[in-house]
C-alpha positions as CSV (number, residue, x, y, z in Angstrom):
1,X,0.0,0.0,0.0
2,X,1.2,3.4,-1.3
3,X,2.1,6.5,1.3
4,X,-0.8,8.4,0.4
5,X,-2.8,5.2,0.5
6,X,-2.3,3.8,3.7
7,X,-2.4,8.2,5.6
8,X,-5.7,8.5,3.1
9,X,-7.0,5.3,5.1
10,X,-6.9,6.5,8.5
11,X,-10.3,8.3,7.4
12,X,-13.5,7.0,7.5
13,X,-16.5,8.5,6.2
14,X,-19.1,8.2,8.6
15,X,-23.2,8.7,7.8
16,X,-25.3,10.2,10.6
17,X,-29.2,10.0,10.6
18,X,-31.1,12.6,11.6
19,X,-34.0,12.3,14.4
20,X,-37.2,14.1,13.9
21,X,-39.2,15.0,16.8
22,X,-43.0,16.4,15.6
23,X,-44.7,19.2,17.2
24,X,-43.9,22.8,17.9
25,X,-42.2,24.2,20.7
26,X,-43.2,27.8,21.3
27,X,-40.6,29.1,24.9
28,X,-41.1,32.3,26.2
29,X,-37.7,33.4,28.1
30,X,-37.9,36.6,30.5
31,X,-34.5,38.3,31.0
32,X,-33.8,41.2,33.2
33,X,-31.4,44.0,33.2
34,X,-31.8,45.4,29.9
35,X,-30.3,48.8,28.6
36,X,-33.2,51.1,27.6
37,X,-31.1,53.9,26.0
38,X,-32.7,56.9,25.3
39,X,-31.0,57.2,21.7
40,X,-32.0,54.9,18.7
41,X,-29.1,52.7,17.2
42,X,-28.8,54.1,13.7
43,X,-28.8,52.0,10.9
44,X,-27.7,53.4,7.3
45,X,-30.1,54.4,4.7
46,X,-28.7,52.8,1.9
47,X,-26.9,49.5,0.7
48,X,-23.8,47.6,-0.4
49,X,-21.6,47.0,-2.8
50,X,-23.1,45.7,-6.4
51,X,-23.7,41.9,-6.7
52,X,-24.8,39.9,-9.7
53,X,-28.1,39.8,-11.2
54,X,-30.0,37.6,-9.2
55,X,-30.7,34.9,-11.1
56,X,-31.3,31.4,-9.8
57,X,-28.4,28.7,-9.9
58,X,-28.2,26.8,-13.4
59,X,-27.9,23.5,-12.0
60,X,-29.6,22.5,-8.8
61,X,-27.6,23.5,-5.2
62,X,-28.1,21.6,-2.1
63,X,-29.3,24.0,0.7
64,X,-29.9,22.9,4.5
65,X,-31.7,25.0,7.0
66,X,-30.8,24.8,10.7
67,X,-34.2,26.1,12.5
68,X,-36.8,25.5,14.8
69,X,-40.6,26.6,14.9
70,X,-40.1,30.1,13.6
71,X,-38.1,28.1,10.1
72,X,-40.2,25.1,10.2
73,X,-43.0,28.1,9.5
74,X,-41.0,30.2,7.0
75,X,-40.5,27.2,5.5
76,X,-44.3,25.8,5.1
77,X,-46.2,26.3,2.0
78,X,-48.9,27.8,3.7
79,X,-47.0,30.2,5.9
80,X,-44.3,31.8,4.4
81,X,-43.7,29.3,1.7
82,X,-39.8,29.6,1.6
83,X,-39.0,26.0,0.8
84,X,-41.4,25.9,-2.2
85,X,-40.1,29.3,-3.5
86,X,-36.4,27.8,-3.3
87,X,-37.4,24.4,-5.2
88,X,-38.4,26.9,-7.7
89,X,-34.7,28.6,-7.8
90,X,-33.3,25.4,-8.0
91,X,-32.1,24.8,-4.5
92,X,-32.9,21.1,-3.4
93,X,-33.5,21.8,0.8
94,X,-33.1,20.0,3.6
95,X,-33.4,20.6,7.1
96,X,-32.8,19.9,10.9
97,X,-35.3,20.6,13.9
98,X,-35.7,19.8,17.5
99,X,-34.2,16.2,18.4
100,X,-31.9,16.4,15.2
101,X,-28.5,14.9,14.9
102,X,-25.6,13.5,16.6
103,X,-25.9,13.8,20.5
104,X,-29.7,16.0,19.6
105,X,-27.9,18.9,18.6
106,X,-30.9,19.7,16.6
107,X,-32.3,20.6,19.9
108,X,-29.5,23.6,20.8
109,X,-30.1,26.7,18.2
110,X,-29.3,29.7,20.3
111,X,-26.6,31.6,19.3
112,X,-25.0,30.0,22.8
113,X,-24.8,27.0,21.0
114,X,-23.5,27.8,17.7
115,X,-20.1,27.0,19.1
116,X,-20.7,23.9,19.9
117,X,-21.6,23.2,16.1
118,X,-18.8,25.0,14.3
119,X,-15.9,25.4,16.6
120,X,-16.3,23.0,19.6
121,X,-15.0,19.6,20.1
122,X,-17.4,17.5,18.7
123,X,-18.2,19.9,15.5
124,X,-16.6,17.7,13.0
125,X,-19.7,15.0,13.6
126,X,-22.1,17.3,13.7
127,X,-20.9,19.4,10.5
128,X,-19.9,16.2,8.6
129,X,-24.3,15.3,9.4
130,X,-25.6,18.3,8.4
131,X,-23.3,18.5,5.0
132,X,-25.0,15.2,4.1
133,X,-28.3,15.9,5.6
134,X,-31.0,15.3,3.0
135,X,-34.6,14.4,4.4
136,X,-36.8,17.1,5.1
137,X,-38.1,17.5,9.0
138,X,-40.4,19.7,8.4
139,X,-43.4,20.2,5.9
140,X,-42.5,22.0,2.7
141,X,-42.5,21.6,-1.1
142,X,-39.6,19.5,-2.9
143,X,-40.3,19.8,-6.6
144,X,-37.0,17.6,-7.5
145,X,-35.4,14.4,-6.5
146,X,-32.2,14.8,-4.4
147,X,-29.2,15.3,-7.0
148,X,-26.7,13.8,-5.0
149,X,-23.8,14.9,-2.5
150,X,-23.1,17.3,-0.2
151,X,-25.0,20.3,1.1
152,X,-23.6,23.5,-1.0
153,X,-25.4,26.5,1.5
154,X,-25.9,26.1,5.0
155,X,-28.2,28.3,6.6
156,X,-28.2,28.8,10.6
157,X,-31.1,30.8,12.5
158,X,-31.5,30.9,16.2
159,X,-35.3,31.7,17.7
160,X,-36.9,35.2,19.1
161,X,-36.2,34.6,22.6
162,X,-32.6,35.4,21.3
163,X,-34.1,38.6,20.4
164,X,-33.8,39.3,24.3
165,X,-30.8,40.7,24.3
166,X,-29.1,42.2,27.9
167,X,-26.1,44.5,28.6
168,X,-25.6,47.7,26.2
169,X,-26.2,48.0,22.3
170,X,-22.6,49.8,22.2
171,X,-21.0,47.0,24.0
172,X,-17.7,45.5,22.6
173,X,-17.3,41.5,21.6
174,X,-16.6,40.1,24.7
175,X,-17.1,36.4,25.8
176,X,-19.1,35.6,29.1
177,X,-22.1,33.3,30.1
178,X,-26.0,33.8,28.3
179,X,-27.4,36.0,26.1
180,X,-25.7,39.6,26.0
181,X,-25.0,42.1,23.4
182,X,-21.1,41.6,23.9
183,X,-21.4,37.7,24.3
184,X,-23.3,37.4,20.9
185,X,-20.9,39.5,19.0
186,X,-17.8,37.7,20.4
187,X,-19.5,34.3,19.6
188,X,-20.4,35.1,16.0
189,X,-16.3,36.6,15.7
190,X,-15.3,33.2,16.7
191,X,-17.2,31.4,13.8
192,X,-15.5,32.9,11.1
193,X,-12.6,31.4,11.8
194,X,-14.1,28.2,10.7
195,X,-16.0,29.8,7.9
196,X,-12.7,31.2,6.5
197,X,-11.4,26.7,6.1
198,X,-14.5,26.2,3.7
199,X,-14.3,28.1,1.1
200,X,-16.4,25.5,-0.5
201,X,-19.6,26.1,1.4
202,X,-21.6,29.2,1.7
203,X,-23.1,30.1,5.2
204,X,-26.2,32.5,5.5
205,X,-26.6,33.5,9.1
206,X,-30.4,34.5,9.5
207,X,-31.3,36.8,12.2
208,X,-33.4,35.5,15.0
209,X,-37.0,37.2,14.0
210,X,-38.1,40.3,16.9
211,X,-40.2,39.9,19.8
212,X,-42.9,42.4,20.7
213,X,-41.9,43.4,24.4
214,X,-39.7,46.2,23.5
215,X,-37.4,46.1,26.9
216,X,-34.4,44.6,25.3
217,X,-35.5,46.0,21.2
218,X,-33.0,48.1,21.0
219,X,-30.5,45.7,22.1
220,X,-31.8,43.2,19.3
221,X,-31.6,46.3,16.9
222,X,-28.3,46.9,17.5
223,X,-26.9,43.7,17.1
224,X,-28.3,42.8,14.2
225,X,-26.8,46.0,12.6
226,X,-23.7,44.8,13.9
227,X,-24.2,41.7,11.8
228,X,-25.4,43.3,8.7
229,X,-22.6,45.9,9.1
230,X,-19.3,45.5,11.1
231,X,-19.2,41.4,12.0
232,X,-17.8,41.0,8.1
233,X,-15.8,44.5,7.7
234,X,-12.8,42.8,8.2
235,X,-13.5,39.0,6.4
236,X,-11.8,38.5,3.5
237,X,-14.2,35.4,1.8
238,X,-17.2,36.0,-0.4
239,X,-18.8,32.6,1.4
240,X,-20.5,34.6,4.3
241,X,-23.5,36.1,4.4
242,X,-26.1,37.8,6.9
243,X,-29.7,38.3,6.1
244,X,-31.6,40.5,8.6
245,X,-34.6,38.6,9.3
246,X,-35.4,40.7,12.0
247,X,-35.1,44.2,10.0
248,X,-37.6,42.5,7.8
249,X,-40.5,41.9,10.3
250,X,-40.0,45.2,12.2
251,X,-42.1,47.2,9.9
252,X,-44.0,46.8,6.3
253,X,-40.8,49.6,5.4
254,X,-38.2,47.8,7.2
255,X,-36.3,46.1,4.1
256,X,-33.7,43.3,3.7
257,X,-33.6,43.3,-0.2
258,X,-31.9,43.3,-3.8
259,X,-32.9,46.4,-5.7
260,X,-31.2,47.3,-9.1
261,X,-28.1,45.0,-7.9
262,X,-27.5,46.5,-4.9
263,X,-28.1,45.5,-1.1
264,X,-30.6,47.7,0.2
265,X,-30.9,47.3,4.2
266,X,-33.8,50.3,5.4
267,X,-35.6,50.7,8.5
268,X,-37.4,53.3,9.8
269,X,-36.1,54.3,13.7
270,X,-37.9,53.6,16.7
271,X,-39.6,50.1,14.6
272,X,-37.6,47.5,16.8
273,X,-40.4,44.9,17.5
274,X,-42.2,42.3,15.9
275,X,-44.7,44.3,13.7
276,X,-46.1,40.9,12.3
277,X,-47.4,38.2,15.5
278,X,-49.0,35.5,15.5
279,X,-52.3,35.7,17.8
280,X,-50.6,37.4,20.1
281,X,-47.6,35.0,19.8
282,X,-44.1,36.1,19.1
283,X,-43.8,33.5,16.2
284,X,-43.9,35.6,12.5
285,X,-47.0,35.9,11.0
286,X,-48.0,34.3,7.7
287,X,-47.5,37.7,6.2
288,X,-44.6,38.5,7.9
289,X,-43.1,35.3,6.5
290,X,-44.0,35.8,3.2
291,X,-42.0,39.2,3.2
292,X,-39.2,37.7,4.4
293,X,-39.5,35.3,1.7
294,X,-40.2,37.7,-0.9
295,X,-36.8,39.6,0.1
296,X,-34.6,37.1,0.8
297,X,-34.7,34.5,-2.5
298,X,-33.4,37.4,-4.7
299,X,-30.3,38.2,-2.1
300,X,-29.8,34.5,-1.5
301,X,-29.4,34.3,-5.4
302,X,-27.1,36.9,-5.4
303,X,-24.8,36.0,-2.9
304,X,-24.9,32.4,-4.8
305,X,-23.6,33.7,-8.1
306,X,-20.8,36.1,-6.3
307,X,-19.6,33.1,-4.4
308,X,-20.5,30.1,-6.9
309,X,-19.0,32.9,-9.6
310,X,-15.3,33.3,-7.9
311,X,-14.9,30.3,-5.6
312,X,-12.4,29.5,-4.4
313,X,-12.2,33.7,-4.3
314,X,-9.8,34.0,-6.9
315,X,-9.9,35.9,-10.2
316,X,-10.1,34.6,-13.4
317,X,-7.1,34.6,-15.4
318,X,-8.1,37.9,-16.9
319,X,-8.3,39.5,-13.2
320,X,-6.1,37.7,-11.5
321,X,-6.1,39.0,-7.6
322,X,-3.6,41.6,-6.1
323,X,-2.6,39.4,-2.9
324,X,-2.1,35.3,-2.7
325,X,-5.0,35.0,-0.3
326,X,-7.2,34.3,-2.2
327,X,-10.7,36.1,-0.8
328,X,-12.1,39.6,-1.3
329,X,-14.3,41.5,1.1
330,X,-17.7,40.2,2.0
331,X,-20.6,41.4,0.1
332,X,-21.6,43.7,3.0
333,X,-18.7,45.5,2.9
334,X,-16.9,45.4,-0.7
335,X,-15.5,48.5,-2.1
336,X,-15.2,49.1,-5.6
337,X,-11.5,48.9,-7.8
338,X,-10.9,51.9,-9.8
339,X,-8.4,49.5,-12.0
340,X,-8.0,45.3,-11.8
341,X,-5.1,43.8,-9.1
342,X,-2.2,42.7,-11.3
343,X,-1.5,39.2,-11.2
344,X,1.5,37.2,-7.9
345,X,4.2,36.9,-10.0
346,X,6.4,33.7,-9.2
347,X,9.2,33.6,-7.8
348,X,12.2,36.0,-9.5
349,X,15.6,34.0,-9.7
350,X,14.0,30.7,-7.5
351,X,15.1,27.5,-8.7
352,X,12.1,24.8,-9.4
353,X,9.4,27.7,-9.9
354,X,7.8,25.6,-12.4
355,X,6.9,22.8,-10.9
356,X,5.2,21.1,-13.9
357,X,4.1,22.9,-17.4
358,X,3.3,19.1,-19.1
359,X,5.2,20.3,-22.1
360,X,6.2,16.5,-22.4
361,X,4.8,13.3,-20.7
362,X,3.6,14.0,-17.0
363,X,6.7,11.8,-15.4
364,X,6.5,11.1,-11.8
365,X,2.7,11.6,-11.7
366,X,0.9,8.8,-10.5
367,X,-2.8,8.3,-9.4
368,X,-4.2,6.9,-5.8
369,X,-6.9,5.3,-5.5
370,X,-9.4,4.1,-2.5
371,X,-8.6,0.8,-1.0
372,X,-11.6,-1.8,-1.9
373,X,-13.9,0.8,-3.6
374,X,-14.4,0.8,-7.4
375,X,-13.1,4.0,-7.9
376,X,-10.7,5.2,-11.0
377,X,-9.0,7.3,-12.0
378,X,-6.7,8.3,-15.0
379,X,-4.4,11.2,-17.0
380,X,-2.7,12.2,-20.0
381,X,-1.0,14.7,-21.6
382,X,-3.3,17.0,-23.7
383,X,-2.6,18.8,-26.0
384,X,-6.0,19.8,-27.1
385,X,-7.0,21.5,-24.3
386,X,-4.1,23.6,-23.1
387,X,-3.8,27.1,-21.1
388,X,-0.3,27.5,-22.9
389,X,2.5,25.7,-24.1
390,X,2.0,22.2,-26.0
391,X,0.0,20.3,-23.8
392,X,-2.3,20.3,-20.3
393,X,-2.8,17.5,-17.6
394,X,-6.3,16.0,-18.3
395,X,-7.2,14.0,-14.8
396,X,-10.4,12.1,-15.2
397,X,-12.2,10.5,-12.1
398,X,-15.2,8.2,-11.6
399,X,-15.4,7.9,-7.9
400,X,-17.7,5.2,-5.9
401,X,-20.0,6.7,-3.0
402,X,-18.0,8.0,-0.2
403,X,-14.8,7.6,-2.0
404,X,-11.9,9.3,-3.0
405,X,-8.9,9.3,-5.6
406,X,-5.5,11.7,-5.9
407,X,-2.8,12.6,-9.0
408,X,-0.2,13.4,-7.4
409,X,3.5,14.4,-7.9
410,X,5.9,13.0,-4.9
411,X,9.7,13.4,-5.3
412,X,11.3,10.0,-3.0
413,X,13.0,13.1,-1.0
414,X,12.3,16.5,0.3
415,X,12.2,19.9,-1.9
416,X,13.1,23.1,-0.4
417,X,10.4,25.9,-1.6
418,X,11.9,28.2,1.0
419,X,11.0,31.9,-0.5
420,X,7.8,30.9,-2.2
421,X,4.6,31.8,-0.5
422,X,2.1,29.5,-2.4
423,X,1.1,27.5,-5.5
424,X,-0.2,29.1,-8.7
425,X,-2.2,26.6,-11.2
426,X,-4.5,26.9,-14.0
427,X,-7.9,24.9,-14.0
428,X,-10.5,23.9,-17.0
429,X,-13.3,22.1,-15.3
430,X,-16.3,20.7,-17.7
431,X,-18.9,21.0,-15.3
432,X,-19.4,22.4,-11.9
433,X,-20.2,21.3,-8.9
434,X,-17.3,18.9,-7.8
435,X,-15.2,19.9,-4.7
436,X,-10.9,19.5,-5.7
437,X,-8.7,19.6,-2.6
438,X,-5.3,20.8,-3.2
439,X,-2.9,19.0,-2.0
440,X,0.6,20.2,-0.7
441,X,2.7,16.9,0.3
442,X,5.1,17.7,3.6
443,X,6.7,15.5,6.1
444,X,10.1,13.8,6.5
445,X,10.1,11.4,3.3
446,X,7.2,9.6,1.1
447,X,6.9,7.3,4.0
448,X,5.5,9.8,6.1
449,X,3.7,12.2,4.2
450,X,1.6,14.7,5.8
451,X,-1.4,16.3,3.8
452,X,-1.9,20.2,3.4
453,X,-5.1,20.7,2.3
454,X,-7.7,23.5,0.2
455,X,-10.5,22.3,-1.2
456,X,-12.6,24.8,-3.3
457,X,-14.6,24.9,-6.0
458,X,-14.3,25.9,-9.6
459,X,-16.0,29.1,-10.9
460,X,-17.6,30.1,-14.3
461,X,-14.2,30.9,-15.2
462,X,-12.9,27.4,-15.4
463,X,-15.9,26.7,-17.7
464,X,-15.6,29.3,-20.3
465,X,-11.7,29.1,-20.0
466,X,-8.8,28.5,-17.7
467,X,-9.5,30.1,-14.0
468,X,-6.2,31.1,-12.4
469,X,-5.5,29.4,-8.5
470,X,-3.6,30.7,-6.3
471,X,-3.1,29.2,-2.5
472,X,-1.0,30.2,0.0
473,X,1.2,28.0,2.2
474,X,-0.8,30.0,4.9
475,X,-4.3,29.2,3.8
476,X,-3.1,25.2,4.1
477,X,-4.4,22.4,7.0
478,X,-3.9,19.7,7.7
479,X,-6.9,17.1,8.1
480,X,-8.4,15.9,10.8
481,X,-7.5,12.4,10.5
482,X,-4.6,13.4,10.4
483,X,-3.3,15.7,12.9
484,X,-3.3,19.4,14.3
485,X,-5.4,21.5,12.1
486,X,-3.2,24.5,13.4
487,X,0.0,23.0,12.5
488,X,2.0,24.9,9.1
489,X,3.2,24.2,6.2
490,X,6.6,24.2,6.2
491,X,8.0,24.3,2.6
492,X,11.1,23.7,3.5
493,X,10.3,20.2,4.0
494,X,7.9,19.9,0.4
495,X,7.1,16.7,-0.6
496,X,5.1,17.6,-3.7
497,X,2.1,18.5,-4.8
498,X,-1.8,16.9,-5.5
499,X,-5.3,17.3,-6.6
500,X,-7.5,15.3,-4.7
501,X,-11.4,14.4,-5.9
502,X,-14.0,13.3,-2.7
503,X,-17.6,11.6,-3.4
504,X,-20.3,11.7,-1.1
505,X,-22.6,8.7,-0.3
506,X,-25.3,9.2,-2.6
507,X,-24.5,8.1,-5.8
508,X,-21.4,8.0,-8.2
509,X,-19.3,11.1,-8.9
510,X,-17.6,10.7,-12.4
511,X,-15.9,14.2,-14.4
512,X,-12.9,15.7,-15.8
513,X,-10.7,18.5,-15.3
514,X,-7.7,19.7,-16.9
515,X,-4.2,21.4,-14.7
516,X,-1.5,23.5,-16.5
517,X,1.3,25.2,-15.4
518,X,1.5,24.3,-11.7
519,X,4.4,26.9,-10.5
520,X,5.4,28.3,-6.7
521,X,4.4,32.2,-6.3
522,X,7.4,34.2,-4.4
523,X,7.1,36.0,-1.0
524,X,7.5,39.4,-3.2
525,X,4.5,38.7,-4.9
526,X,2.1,38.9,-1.7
């Protein structure tokens, strides 16, 4: 058994099945000691940076929806018919509810708990159920059968008794116990930092919907300004997003919506609480829920094409980007470019910078295959297809469920890319839709190889041409099956590079994609 083999065994695929509890929960929580300031927390007027025109995906995206009652009635056809509306924008959904998942998870949807599904010590369960969630736990429309793999979007929403908000609206992110201004804002900080390692998923944080007591309103209106304004100022992916569910039900003006391309965000001051109830219930009325529909399909499309249009948040070769990382600001909070970023030049005078152009027969590449699964995998020279020179590497895969298969190039002993700061490659995909992990081999020899991994997926660049890559030794981790997510790259110690294709376990994955001019980019480039 091969190096990459016998490490790519030590990972299992496992299958989680979801629990479904019927019935609604409706909890009423009472906090005390909140701020009542005398001035209104301004929100702006006006909107965001230009997005695409939001049409719906060409081929159908897998969506799940963590929730509880208030989703589970957005989501019903005859409430705020939000899953029938997506079916129709070619989003399959799926969703989780109370008694869902590993250890009940399901059952924990404050934003308390949102740790505990992205960052905590268990999160790699829970996440690995919910990408591969497919049954519905709710009532809502499907209009399509399931088209196999992953979940694409994942969209997280806690309920309106996290509308009750203590401590200040200005407070800082600070971590402490409960519910506060400050402990919300330092928990939603901390997710990013796990939203920033998947690229390949989108993540739509929903705002938990108003209540109509107005002691703790203009808490709840402040934070969720924060969200919609300052929690991505400073994130550098396109795979974020916030939609202001609870702008949106504060007032028949109160907007969360796409309008000539643009993000418009509007609310008129002093409208902090639920303007839509239920009975006399805090849950979003029908019409309320409809609104919130009405507004948010068209962003959600949006934010689709920006992300699903650039991933993994690199330009296409004609605008290649300005820095090696390879994300731009959020959609929030992206500024326009007066002229395009030039292009990270490779290293100037470093020996080895190409590490394969496939101007002649790819020597030394070999493929890896899945012990016991029939999976394949195969390449060639082409000199069809090429981005330049006389020929391309054409890797085509036709992967079992819940398999996986590498081409890879490992030297029998250590390279030194000291002075680069990533990999630069070219990519021609056929279709889209089918994650690649980049590989970057390290470790002490090919008997103990240790796997650096990216995994992204290709843009509409890729399709109509060749999309340029670019990933930094920085932006690298390790696996979990394999060791310390936190330890670096140390390209000192290179052991060559891969391109890694993973299936899902609902059907079989089979494509192509072509590689060219696989180089290192230099420190000076960044």
């Amino acid at each position: 058994m091969s190096a990459i083999e016998s490490s790519r065994k030590a990972v299992a695929a496992r299958r989680f099945l979801g629990r479904v509890l019927a019935g609604l929960l409706a909890v009423v929580w009472v906090f005390s000691g909140c701020s009542s300031p005398s001035s209104e927390a301004q929100l702006p007027a006006g909107a965001s940076a230009q997005l695409p025109a939001a049409q719906s995906p060409k081929q159908p995206v897998k969506l799940v929806f963590v929730h509880h009652s208030c989703g589970e009635n957005w989501l019903n056809d005859s409430h705020g018919g939000l899953g029938k509306a997506l079916a129709e924008n070619n989003y399959f959904v799926s969703d989780t509810n109370y008694g869902w998942g590993p250890d009940g998870i399901g059952d924990r949807t404050d934003i308390t708990n949102w740790p505990e599904w992205f960052t905590g010590p268990q999160s790699a369960g829970y996440l690995g159920a919910l990408y591969r969630e497919s049954e519905q736990h709710c009532e809502y429309t499907r209009t399509a059968a399931d088209p196999g793999g992953e979940n694409r979007i994942v969209m997280f929403k806690s309920c309106f008794p996290n509308s009750n908000l203590e401590g200040k609206p200005t407070d800082r992110p600070a971590r402490g116990e409960g519910l506060t201004v400050a402990n919300a804002k330092a928990i939603y900080n901390g997710l990013l930092k796990y939203f920033a390692t998947r690229p390949d998923r989108l993540f739509i944080a929903v705002t938990a919907p108003p209540v109509q007591d107005s002691t703790c309103a203009a808490n709840a209106r402040a934070f969720n300004s924060w969200l919609v304004k300052d929690w991505l100022a400073d994130y550098r992916g396109n795979n974020v997003a916030v939609f202001d569910f609870y702008n949106v039900l504060t007032g028949p003006d109160n907007h969360h919506r796409l309008v000539g391309g643009k993000v418009e965000h509007l609310y008129q001051p002093g409208k902090n609480t639920l303007y839509y109830p239920s009975d006399g219930d805090d849950h979003p009325s029908p019409a309320g829920n409809r609104k919130a529909t009405e507004e948010f399909v068209p962003l959600l499309n949006a934010w689709h094409a920006k992300w699903a249009g650039t991933e993994p948040q690199v330009a296409s070769e004609a605008k290649p980007p300005a820095e090696m990382s390879p994300e731009t600001p959020p959609v929030e909070a992206a500024k326009p470019v007066e002229t395009p970023p030039q292009p990270a030049q490779p290293a100037a005078g470093l020996k080895g910078t190409s590490i394969d152009d496939f101007e002649g027969d790819p020597a030394g590449w070999a493929a890896f295959l899945d012990d016991g699964k029939d999976t394949r995998l195969t390449f060639a020279a082409d000199k069809k297809t090429k981005h330049g020179g006389a020929a391309s590497l054409q890797i085509q895969y036709d992967l079992a469920p819940d398999s996986w298969a590498a081409c890879s190039l490992v030297p029998g002993q250590p390279q030194n890319w000291s002075g680069s700061a990533g990999l630069s490659f070219y990519l021609h995909v056929e279709k889209l839709g089918q994650p690649i992990t980049v590989v970057a081999y390290g470790g002490r020899s090919s008997d103990e190889l240790l796997h650096f991994e990216r995994t992204f997926q290709a843009g509409q660049a890729a399709i109509d041409g060749w999309q340029r890559i670019d990933v930094a030794w920085s932006q690298l981790r390790l696996p979990e099956w394999q060791g310390d997510a936190n330890q670096k790259y140390d390209p000192r110690s290179a052991m060559g590079v891969g391109f890694t294709f993973q299936s899902a376990g609902d059907g079989r994955q089979a494509g192509r994609v072509w590689v060219d001019d696989v180089s290192l980019v230099g420190e000076g480039s960044r």
